[in-house]
PDB file of the backbone (N, CA, C, O) and the ligand in Angstrom, with CONECT records:
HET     ZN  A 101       1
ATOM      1  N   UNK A   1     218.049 175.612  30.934  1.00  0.00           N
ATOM      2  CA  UNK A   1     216.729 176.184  30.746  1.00  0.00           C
ATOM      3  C   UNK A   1     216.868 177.707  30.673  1.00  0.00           C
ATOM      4  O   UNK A   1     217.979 178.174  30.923  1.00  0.00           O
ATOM      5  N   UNK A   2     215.947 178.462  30.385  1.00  0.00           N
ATOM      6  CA  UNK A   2     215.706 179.639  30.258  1.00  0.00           C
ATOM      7  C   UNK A   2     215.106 180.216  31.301  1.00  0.00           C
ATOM      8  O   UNK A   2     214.127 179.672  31.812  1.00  0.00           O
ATOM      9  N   UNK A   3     215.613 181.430  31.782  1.00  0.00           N
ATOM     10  CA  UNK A   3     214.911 182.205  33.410  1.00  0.00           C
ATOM     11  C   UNK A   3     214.780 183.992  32.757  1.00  0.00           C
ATOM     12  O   UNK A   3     215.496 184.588  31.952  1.00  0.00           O
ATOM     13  N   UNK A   4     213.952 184.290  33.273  1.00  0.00           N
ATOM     14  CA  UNK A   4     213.908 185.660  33.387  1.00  0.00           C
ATOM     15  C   UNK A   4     214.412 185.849  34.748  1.00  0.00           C
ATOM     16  O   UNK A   4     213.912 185.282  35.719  1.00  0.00           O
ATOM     17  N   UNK A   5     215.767 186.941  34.835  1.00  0.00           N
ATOM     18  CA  UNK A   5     216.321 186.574  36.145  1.00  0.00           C
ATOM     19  C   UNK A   5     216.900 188.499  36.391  1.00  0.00           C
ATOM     20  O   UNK A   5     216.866 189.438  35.596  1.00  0.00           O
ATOM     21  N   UNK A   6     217.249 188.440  37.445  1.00  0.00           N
ATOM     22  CA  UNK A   6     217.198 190.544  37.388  1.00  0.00           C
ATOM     23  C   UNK A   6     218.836 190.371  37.733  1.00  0.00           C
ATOM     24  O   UNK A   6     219.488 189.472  38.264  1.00  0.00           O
ATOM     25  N   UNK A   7     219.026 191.114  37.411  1.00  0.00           N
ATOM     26  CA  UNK A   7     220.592 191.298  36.937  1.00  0.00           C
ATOM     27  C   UNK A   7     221.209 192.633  38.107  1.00  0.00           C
ATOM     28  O   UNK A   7     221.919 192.332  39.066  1.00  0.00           O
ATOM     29  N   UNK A   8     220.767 194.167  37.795  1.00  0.00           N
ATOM     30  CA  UNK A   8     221.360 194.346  38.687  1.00  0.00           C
ATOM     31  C   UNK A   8     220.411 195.877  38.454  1.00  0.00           C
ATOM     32  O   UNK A   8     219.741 196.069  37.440  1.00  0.00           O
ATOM     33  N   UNK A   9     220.523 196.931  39.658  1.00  0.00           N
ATOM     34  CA  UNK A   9     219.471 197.890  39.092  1.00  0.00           C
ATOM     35  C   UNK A   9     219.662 198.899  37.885  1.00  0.00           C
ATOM     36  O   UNK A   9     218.776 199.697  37.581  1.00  0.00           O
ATOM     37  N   UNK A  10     220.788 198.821  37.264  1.00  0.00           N
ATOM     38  CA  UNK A  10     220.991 199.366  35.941  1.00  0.00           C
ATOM     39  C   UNK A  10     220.649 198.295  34.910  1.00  0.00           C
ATOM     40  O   UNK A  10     220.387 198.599  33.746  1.00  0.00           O
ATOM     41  N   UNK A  11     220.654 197.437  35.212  1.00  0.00           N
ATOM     42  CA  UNK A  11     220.164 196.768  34.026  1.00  0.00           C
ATOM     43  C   UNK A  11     218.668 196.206  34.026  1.00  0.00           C
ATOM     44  O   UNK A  11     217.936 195.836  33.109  1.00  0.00           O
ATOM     45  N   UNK A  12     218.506 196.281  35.358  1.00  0.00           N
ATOM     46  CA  UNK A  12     217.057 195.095  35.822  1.00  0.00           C
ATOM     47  C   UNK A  12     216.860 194.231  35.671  1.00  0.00           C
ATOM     48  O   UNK A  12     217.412 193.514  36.506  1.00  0.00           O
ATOM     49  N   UNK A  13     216.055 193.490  34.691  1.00  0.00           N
ATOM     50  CA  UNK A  13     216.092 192.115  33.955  1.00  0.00           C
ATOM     51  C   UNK A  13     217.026 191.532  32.585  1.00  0.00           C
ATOM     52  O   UNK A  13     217.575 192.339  31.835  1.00  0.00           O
ATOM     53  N   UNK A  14     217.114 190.224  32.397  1.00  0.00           N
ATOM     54  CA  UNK A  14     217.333 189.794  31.701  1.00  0.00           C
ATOM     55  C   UNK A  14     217.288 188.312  31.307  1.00  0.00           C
ATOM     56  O   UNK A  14     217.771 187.493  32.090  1.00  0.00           O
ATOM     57  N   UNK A  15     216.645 187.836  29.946  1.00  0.00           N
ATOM     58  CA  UNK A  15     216.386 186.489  29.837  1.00  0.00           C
ATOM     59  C   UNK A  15     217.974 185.960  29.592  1.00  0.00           C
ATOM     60  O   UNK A  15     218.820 186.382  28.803  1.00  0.00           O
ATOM     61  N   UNK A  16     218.046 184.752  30.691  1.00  0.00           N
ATOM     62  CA  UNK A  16     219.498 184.095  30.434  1.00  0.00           C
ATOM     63  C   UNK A  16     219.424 182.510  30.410  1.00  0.00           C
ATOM     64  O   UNK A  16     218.304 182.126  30.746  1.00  0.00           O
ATOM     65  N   UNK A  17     220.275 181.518  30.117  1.00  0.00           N
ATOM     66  CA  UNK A  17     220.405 180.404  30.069  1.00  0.00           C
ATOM     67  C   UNK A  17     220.952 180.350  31.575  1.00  0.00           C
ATOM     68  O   UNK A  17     221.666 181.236  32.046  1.00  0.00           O
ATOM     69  N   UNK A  18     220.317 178.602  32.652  1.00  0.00           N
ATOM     70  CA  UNK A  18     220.476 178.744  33.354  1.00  0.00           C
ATOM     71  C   UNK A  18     220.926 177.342  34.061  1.00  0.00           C
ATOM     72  O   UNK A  18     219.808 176.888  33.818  1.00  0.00           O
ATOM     73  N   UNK A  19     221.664 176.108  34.810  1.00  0.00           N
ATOM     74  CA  UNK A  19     221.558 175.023  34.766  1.00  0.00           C
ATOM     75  C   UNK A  19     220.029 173.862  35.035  1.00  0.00           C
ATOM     76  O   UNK A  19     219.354 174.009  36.054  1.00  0.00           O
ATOM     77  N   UNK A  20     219.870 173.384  34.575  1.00  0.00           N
ATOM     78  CA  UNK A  20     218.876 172.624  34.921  1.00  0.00           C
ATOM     79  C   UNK A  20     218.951 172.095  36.018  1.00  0.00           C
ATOM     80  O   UNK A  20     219.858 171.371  36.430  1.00  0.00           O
ATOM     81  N   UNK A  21     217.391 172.637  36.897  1.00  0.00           N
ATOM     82  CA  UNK A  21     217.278 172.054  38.373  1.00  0.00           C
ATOM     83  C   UNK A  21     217.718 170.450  38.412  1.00  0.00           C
ATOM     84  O   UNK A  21     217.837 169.976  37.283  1.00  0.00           O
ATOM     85  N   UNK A  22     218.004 169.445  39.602  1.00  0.00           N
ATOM     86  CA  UNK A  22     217.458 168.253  40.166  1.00  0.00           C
ATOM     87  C   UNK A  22     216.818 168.737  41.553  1.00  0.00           C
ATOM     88  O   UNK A  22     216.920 169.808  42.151  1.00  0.00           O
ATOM     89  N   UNK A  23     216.158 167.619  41.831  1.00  0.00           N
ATOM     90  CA  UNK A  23     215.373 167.505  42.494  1.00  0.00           C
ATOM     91  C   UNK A  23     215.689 167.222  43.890  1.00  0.00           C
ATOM     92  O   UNK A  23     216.587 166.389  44.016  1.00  0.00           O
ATOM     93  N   UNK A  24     215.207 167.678  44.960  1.00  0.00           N
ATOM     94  CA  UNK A  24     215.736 167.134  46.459  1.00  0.00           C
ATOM     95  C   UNK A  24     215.297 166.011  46.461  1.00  0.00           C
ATOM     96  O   UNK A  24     215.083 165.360  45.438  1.00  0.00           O
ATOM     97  N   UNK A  25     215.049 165.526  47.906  1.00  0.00           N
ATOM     98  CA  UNK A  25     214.447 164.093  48.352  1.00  0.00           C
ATOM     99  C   UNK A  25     212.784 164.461  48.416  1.00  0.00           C
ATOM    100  O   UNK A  25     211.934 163.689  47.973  1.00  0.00           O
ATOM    101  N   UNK A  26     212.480 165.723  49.021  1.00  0.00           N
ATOM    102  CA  UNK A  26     210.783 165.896  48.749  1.00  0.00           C
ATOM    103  C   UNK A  26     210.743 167.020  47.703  1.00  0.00           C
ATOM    104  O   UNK A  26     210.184 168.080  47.985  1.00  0.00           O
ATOM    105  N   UNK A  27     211.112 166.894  46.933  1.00  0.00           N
ATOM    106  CA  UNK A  27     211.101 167.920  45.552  1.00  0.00           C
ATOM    107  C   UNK A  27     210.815 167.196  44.056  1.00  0.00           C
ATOM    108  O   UNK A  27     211.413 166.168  43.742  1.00  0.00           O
ATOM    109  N   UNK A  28     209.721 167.922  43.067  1.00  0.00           N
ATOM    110  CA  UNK A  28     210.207 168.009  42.016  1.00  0.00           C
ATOM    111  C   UNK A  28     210.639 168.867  41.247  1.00  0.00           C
ATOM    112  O   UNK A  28     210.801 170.063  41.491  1.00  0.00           O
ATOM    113  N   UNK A  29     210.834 168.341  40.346  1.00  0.00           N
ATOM    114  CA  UNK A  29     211.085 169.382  38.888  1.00  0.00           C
ATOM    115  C   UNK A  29     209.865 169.297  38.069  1.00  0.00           C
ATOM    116  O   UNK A  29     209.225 168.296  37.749  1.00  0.00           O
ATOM    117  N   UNK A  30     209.665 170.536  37.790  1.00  0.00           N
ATOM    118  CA  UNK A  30     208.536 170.755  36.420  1.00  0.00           C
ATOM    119  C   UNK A  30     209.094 171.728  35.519  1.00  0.00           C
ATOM    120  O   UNK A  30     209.624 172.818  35.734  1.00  0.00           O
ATOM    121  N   UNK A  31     208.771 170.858  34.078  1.00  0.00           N
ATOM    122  CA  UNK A  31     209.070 171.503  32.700  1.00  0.00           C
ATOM    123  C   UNK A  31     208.426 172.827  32.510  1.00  0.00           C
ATOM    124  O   UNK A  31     207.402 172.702  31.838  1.00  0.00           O
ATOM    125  N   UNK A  32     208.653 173.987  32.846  1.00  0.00           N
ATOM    126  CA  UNK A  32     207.586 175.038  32.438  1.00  0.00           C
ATOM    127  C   UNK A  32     207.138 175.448  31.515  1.00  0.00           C
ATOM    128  O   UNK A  32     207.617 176.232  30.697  1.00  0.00           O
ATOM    129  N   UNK A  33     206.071 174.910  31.556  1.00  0.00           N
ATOM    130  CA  UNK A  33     205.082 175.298  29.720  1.00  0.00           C
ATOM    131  C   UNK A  33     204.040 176.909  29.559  1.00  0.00           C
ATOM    132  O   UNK A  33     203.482 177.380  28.568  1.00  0.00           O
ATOM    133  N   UNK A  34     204.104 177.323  30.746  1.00  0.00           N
ATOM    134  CA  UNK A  34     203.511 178.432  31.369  1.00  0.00           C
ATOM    135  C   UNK A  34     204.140 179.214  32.394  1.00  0.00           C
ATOM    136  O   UNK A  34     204.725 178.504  33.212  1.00  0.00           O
ATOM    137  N   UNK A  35     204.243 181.007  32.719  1.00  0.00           N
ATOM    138  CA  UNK A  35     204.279 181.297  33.102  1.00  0.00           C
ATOM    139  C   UNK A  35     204.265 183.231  33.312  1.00  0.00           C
ATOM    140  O   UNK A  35     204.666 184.082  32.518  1.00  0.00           O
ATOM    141  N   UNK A  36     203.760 183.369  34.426  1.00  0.00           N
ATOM    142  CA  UNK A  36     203.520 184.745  34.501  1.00  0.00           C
ATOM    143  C   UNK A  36     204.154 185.477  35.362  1.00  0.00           C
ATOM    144  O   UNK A  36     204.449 185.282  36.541  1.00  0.00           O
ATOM    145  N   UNK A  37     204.459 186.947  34.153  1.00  0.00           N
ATOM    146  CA  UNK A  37     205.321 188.103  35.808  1.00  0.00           C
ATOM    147  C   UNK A  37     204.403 188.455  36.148  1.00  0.00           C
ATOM    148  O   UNK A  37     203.587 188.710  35.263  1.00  0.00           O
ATOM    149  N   UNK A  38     203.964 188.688  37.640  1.00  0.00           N
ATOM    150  CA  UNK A  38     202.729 189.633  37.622  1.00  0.00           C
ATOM    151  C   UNK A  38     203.275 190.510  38.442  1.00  0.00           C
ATOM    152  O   UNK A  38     204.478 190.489  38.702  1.00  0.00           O
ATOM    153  N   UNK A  39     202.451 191.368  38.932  1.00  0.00           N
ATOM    154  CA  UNK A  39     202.661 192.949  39.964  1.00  0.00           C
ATOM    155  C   UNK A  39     203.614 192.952  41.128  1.00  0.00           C
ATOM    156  O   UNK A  39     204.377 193.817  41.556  1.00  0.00           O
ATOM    157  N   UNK A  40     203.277 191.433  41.600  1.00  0.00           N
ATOM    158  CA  UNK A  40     204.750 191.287  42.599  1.00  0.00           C
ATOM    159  C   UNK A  40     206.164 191.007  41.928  1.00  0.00           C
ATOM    160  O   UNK A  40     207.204 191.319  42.508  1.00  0.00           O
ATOM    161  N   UNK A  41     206.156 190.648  41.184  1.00  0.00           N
ATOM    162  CA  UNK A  41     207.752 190.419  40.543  1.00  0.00           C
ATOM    163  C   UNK A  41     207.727 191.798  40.018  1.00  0.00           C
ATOM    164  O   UNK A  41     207.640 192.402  41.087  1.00  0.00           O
ATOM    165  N   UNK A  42     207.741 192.604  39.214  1.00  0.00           N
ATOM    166  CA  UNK A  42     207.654 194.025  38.806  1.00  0.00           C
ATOM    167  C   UNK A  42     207.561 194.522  40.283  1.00  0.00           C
ATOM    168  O   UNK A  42     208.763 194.317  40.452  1.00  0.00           O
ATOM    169  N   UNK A  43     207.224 194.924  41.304  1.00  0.00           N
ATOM    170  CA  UNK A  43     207.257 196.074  42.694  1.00  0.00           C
ATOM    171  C   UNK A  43     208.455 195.096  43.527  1.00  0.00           C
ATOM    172  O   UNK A  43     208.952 195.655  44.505  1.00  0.00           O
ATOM    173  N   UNK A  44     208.847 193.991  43.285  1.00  0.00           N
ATOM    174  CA  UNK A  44     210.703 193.549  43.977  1.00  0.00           C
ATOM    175  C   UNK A  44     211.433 193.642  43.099  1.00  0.00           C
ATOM    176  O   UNK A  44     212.559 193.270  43.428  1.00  0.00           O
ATOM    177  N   UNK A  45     211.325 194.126  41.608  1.00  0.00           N
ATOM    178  CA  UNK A  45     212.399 194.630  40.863  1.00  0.00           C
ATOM    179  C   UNK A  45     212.462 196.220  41.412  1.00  0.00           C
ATOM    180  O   UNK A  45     213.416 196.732  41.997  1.00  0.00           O
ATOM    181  N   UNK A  46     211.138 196.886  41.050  1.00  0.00           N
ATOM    182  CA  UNK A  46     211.389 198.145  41.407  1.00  0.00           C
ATOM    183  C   UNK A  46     211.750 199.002  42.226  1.00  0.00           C
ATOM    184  O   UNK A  46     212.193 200.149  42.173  1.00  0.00           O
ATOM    185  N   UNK A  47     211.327 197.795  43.502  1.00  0.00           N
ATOM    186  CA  UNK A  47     211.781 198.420  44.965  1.00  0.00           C
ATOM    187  C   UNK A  47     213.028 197.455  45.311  1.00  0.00           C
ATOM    188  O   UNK A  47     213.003 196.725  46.302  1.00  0.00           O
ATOM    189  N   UNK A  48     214.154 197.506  44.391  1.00  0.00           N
ATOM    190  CA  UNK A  48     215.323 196.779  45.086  1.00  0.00           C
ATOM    191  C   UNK A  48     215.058 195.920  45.853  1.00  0.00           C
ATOM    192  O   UNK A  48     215.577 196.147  46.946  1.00  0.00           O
ATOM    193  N   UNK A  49     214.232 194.603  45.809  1.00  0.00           N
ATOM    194  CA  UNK A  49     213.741 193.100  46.648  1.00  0.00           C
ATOM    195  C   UNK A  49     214.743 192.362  46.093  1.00  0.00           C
ATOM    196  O   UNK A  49     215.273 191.610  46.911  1.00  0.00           O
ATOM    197  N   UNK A  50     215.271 192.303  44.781  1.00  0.00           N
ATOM    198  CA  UNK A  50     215.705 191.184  44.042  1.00  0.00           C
ATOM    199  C   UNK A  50     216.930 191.160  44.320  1.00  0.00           C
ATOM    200  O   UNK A  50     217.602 192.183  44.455  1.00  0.00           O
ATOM    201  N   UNK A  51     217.409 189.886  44.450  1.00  0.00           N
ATOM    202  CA  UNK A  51     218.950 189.536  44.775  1.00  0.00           C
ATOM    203  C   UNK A  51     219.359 189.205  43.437  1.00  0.00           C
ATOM    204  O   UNK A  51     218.729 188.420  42.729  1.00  0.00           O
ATOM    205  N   UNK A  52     220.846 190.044  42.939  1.00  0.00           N
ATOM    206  CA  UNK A  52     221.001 189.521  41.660  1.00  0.00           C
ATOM    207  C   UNK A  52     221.340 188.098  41.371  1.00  0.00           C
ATOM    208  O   UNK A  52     221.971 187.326  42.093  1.00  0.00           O
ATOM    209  N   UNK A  53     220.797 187.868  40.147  1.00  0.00           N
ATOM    210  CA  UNK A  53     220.578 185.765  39.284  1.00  0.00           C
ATOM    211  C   UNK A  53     219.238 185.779  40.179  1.00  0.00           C
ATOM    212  O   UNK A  53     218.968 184.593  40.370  1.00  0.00           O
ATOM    213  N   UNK A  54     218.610 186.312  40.594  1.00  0.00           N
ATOM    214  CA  UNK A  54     217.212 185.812  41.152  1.00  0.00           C
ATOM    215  C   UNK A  54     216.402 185.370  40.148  1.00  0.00           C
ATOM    216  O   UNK A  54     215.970 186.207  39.356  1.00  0.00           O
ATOM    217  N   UNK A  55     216.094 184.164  40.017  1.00  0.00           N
ATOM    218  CA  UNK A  55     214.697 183.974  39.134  1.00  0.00           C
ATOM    219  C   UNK A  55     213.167 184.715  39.139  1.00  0.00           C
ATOM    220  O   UNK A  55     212.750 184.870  40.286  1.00  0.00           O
ATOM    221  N   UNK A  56     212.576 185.031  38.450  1.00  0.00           N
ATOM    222  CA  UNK A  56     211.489 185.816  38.523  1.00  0.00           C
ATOM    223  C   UNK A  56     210.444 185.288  37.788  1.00  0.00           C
ATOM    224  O   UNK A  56     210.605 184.997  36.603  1.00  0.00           O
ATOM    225  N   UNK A  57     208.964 185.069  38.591  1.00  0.00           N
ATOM    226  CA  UNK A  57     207.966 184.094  37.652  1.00  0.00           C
ATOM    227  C   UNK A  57     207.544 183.154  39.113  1.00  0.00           C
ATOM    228  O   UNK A  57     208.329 182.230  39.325  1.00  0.00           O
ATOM    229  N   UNK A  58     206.807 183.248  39.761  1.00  0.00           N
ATOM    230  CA  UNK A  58     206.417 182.171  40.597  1.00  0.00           C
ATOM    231  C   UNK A  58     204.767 182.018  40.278  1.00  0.00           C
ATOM    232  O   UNK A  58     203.954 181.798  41.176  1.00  0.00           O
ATOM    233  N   UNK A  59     204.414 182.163  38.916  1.00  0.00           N
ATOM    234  CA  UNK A  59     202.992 181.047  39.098  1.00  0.00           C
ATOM    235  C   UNK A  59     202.856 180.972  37.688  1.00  0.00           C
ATOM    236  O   UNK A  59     202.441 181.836  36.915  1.00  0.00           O
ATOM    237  N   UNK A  60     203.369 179.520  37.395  1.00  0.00           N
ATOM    238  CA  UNK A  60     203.513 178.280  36.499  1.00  0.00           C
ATOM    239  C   UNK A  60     202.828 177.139  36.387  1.00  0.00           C
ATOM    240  O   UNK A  60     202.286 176.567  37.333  1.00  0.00           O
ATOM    241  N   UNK A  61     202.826 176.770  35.242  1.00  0.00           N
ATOM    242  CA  UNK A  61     202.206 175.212  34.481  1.00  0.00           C
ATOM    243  C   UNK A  61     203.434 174.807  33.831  1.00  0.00           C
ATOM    244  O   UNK A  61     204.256 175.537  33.277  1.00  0.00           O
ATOM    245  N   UNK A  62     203.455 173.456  33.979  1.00  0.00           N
ATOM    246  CA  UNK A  62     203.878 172.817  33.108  1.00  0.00           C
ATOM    247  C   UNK A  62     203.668 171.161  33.505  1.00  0.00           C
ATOM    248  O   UNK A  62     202.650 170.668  33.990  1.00  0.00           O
ATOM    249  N   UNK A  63     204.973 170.436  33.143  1.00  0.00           N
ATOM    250  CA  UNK A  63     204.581 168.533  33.382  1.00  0.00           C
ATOM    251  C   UNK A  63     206.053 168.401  34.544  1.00  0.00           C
ATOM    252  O   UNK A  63     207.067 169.067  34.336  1.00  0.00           O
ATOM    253  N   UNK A  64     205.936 167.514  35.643  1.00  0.00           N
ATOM    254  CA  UNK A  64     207.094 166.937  36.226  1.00  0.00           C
ATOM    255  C   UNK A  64     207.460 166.103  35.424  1.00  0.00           C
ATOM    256  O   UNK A  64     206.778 165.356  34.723  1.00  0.00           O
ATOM    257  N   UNK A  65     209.347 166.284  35.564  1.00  0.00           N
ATOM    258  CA  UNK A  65     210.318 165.615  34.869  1.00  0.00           C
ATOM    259  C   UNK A  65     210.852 165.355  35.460  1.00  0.00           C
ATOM    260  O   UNK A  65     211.931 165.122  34.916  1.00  0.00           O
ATOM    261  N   UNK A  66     210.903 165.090  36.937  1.00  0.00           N
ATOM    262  CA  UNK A  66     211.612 164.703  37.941  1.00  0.00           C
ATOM    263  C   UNK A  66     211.595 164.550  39.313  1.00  0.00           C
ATOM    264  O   UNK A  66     211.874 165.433  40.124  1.00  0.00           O
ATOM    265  N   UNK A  67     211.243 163.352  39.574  1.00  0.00           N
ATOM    266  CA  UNK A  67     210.702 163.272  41.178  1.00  0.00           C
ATOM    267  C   UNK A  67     211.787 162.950  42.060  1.00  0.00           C
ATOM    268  O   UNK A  67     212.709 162.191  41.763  1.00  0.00           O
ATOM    269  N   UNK A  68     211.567 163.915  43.819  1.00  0.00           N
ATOM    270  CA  UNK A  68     212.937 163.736  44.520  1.00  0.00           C
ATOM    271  C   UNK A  68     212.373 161.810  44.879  1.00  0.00           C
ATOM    272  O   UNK A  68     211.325 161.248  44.560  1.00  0.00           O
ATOM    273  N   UNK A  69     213.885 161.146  45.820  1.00  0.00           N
ATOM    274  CA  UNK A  69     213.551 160.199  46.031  1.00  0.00           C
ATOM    275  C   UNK A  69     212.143 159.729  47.174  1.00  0.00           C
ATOM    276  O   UNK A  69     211.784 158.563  47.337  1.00  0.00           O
ATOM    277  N   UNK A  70     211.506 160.950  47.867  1.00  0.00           N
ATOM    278  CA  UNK A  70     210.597 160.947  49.023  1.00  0.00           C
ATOM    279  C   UNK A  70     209.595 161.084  48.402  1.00  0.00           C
ATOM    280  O   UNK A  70     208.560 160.873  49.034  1.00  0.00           O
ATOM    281  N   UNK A  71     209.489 161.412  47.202  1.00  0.00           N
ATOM    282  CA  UNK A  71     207.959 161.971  46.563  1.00  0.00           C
ATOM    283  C   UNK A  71     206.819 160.824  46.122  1.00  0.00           C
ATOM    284  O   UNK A  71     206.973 159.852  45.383  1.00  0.00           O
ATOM    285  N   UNK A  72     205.786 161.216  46.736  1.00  0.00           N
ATOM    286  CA  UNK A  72     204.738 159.786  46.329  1.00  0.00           C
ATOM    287  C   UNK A  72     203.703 160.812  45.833  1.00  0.00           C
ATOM    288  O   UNK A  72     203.828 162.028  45.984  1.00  0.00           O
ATOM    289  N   UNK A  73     202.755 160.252  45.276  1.00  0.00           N
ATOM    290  CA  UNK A  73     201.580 160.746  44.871  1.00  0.00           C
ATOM    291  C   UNK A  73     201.501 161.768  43.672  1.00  0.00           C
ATOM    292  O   UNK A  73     200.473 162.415  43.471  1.00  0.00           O
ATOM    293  N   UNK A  74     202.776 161.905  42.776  1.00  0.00           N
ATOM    294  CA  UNK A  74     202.733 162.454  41.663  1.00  0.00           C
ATOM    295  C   UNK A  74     203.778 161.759  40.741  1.00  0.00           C
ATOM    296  O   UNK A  74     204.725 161.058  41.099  1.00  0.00           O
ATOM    297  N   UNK A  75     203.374 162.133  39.367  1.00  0.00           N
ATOM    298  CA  UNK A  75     203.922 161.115  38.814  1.00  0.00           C
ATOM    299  C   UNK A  75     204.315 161.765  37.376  1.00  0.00           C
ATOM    300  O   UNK A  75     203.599 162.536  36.738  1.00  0.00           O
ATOM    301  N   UNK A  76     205.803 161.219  36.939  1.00  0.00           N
ATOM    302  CA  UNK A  76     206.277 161.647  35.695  1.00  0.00           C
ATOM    303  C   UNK A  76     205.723 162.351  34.507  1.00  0.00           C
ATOM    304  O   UNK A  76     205.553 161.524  33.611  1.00  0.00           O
ATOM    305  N   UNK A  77     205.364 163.585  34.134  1.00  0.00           N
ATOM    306  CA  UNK A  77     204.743 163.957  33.030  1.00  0.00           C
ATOM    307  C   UNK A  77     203.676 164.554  33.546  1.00  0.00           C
ATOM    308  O   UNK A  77     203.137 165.403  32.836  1.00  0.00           O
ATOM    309  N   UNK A  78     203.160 164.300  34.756  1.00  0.00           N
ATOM    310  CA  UNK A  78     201.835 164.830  35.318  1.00  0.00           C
ATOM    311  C   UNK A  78     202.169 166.021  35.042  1.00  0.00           C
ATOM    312  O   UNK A  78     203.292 166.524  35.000  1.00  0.00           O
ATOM    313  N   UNK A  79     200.518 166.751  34.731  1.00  0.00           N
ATOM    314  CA  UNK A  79     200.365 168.004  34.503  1.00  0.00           C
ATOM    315  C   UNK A  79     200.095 169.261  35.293  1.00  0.00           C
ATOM    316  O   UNK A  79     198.919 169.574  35.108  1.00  0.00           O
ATOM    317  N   UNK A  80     200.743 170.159  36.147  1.00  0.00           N
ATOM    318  CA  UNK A  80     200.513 170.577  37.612  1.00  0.00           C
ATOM    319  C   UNK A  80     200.597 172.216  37.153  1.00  0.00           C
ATOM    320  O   UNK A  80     201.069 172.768  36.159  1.00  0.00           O
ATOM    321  N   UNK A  81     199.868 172.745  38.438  1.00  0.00           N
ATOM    322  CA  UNK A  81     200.148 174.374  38.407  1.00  0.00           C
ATOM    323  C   UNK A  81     201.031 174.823  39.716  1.00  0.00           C
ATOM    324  O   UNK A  81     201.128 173.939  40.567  1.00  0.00           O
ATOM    325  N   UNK A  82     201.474 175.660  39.910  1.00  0.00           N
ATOM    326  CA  UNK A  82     202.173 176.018  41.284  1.00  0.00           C
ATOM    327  C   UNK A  82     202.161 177.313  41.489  1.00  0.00           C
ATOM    328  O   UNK A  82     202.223 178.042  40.499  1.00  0.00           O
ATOM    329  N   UNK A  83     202.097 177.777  42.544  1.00  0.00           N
ATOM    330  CA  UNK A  83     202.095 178.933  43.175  1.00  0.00           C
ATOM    331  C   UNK A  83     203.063 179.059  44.643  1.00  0.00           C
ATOM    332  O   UNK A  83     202.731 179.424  45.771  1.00  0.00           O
ATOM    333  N   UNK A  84     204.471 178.566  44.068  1.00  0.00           N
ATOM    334  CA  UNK A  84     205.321 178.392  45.464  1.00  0.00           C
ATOM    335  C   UNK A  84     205.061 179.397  46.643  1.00  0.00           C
ATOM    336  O   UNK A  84     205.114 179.000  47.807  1.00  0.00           O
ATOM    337  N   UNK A  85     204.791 180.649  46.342  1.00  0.00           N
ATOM    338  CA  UNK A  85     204.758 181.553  47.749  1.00  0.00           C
ATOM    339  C   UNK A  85     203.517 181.106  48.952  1.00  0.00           C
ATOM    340  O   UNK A  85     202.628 180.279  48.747  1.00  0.00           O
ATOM    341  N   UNK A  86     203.672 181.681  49.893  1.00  0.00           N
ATOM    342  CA  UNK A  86     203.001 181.578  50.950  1.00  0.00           C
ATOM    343  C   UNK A  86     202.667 180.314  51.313  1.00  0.00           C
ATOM    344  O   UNK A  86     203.126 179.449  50.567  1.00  0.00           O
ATOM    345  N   UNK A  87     201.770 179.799  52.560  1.00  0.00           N
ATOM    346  CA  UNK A  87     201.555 178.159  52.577  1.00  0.00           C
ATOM    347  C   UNK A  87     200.179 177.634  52.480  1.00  0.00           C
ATOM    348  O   UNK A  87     199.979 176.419  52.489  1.00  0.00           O
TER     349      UNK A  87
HETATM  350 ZN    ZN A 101     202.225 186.823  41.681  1.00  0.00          ZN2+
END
């Protein structure tokens, strides 16, 4: 898959090819059909936050392509949004 991922502070970003996730036991995978940098990914590039190969982009759409073996209540292809930070 494709990541916008920060490289190092002379270079900052860069779009790279990356392995395709699997899934834990309570995890999926979603195809990302959407997604946005916003003000927090830009101020942990700028203020040295980012660990280099860090992925960058945490609020996405797309469909799950892969459910861990614990996962109930969602289902192949479903159409989801996410906002992994905070709880
Ligand atoms: Zn954000």
């Amino acid at each position: 898959m494709r990541a916008v991922r920060y490289v190092d502070a002379e270079v900052g970003t860069a779009v790279s090819e990356v392995p395709d996730p699997s899934p834990g036991p309570d995890e999926v995978v979603i195809s990302v059909e959407a997604c946005g940098l916003c003000g927090s990914d830009v101020h942990s590039v700028q203020n040295g936050q980012c660990a280099p190969g860090q992925i960058l982009g945490h609020e996405f759409s797309g469909r799950i392509v892969a459910l861990g073996s614990n996962v109930t209540g969602w289902s192949d292809g479903q159409a989801v949004a996410a906002s992994p930070l905070g709880s």
